[in-house]
MARLODO-477424 format. One line per 3 residues: number of its first residue (from 0); their letters; for each residue x negated, y negated, z negated of C-alpha. Coordinates in Angstrom, 1 decimal. Each point is the difference from the previous one (the first is absolute). Example, Ala and Ser with C-alpha at 12.3 -4.5 7.8 and 13.67 -1.06 7.14 Angstrom:
# MARLODO-477424
0 = as = -12.3:4.5:-7.8  -1.4:-3.4:0.7
END
This chain:
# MARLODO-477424
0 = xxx = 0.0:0.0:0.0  -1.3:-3.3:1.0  -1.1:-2.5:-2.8
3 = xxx = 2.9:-3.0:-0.5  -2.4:-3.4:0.2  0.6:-2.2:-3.3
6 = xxx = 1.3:-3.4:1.3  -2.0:-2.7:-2.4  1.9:-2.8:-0.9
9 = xxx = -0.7:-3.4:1.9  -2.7:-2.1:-2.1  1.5:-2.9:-2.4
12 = xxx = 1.1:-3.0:2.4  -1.3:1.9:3.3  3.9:-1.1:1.1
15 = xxx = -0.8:-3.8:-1.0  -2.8:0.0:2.1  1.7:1.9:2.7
18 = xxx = 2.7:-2.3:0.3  -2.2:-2.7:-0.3  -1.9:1.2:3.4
21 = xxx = 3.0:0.3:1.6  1.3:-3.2:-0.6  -3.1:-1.8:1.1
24 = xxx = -0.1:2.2:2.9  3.9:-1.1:0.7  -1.0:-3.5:-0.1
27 = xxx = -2.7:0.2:2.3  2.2:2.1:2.1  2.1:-2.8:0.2
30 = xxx = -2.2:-2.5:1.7  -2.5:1.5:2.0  2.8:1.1:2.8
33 = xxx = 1.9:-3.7:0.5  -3.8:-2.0:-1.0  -0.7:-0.4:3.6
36 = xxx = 3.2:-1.2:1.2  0.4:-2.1:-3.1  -4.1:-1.1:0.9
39 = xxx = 1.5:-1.2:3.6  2.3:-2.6:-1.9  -2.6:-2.2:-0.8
42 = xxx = -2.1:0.1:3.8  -2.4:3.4:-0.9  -0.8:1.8:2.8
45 = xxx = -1.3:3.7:0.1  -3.5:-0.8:-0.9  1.3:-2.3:-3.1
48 = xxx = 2.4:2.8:-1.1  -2.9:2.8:0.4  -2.2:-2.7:-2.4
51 = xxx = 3.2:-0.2:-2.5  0.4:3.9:-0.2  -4.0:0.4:-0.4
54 = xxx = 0.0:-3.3:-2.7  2.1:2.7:-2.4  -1.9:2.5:0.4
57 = xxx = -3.7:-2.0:-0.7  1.2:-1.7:-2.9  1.5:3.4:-1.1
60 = xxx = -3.8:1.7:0.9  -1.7:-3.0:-2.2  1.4:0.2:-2.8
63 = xxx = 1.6:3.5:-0.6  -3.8:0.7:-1.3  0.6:-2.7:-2.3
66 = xxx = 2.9:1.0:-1.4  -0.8:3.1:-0.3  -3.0:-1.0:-2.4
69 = xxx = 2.0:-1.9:-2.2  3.1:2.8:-0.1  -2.9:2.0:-2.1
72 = xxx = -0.7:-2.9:-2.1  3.3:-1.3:-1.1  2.1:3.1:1.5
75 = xxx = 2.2:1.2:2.7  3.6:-1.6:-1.2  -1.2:-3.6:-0.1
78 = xxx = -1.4:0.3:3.5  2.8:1.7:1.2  2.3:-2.6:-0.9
81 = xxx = -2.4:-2.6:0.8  -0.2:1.1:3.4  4.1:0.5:0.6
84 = xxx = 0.5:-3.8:-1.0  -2.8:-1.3:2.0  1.8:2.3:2.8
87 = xxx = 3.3:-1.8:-0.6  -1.8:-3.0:-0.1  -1.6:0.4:3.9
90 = xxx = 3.4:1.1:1.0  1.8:-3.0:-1.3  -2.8:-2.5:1.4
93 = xxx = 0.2:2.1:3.6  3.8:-0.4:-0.6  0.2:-3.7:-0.5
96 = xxx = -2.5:-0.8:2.5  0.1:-3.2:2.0  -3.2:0.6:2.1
99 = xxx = -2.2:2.7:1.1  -2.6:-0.6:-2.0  2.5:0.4:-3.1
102 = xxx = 0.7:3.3:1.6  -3.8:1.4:0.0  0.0:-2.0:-3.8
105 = xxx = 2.7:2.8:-1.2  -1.9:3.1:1.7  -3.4:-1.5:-1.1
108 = xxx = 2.2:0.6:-3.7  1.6:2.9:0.7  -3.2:1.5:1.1
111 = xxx = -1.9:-1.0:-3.3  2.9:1.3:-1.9  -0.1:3.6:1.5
114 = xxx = -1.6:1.6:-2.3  2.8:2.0:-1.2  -0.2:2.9:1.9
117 = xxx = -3.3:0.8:-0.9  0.1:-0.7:-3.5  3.2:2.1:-0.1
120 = xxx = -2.1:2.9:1.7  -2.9:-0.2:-2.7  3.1:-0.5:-3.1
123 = xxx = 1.2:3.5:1.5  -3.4:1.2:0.4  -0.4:-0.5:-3.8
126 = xxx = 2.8:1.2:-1.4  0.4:3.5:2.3  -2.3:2.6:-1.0
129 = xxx = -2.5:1.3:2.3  1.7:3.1:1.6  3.0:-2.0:0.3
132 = xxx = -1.2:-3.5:1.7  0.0:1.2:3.5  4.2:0.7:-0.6
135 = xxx = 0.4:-3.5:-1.5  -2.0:-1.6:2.3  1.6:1.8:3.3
138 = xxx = 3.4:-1.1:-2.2  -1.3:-4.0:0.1  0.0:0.4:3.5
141 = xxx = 3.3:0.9:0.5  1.0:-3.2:-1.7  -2.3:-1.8:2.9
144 = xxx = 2.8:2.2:2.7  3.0:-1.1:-2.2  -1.7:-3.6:0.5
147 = xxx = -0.2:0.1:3.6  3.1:1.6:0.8  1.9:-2.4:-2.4
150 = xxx = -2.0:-3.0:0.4  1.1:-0.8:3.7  3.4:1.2:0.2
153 = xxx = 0.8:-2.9:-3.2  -1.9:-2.3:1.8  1.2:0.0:3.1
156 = xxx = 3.6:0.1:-1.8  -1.4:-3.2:-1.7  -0.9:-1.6:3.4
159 = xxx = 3.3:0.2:1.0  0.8:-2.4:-2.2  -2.7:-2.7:0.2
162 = xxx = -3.3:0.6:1.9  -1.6:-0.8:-4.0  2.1:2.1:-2.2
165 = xxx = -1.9:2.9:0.5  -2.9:-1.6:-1.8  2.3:-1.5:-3.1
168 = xxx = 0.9:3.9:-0.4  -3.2:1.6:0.3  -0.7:-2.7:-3.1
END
């Protein structure tokens, strides 16, 4: 008869940090489809929307490093939170923006504040014990699929109803 394998419980707050994920990844999900046309309101062409998406992801390169560093100084909650709010932050700034230069302002933000996701990996990495991390990781990236399934259908819903909501609700 073949062995039944022991299901271990999830590690205290894995969910919290799951959900977390997912929500970030929703919010970015959001955006990144309806950026380019939104981008072509204020006179960006192809090139200047290709700078806008890559502005994200250099700030995001900078200073996920740093934030790392200073999640194992002070600890992953404060960062994580940190970086959500600075998130809601860029989107609000790329939501109310007058000018394109606002609009690379609230990437440039959402970029430095996109730390979540990794800091969320090394929270689960700390709590999950060693035979186990592989499962919780592979479960963190679901929660990047629930993100980018979920993320564009609400914003392009959003879009419908102004070209900016989509930003106000990924905030």
């Amino acid at each position: 008869m073949a062995k039944k394998k022991e299901r271990q419980p999830f590690p205290r707050g894995f969910w919290v940090i799951w959900t977390t994920v997912a929500i970030d990844l929703i919010g970015f999900g959001i955006v990144l489809p309806i950026l380019p046309q939104y981008a072509e309101r204020f006179g960006a062409g192809a090139a200047v929307i290709g700078l806008l998406s890559a502005t994200f992801s250099l700030a995001q390169l900078v200073f996920a490093p740093v934030w790392g560093k200073l999640s194992d100084r002070i600890g992953r909650k404060p960062i994580i939170i940190l970086s959500l709010c600075g998130t809601a932050v860029g989107s609000l700034v790329t939501g109310f923006a007058g000018a394109l230069w606002i609009l690379f302002l609230g990437r440039i933000i959402d970029g430095i504040s996109g730390a979540s996701v990794s800091v969320a990996q090394a929270a689960v990495a700390d709590i999950s014990p060693a035979r186990q991390r592989a499962r919780y990781m592979g479960l963190i990236g679901a929660a990047f699929g629930v993100g980018f399934v979920a993320g564009p259908i609400i914003g392009s819903l959003a879009a419908l109803v102004d070209p900016k909501a989509p930003f106000f609700v990924a905030a």
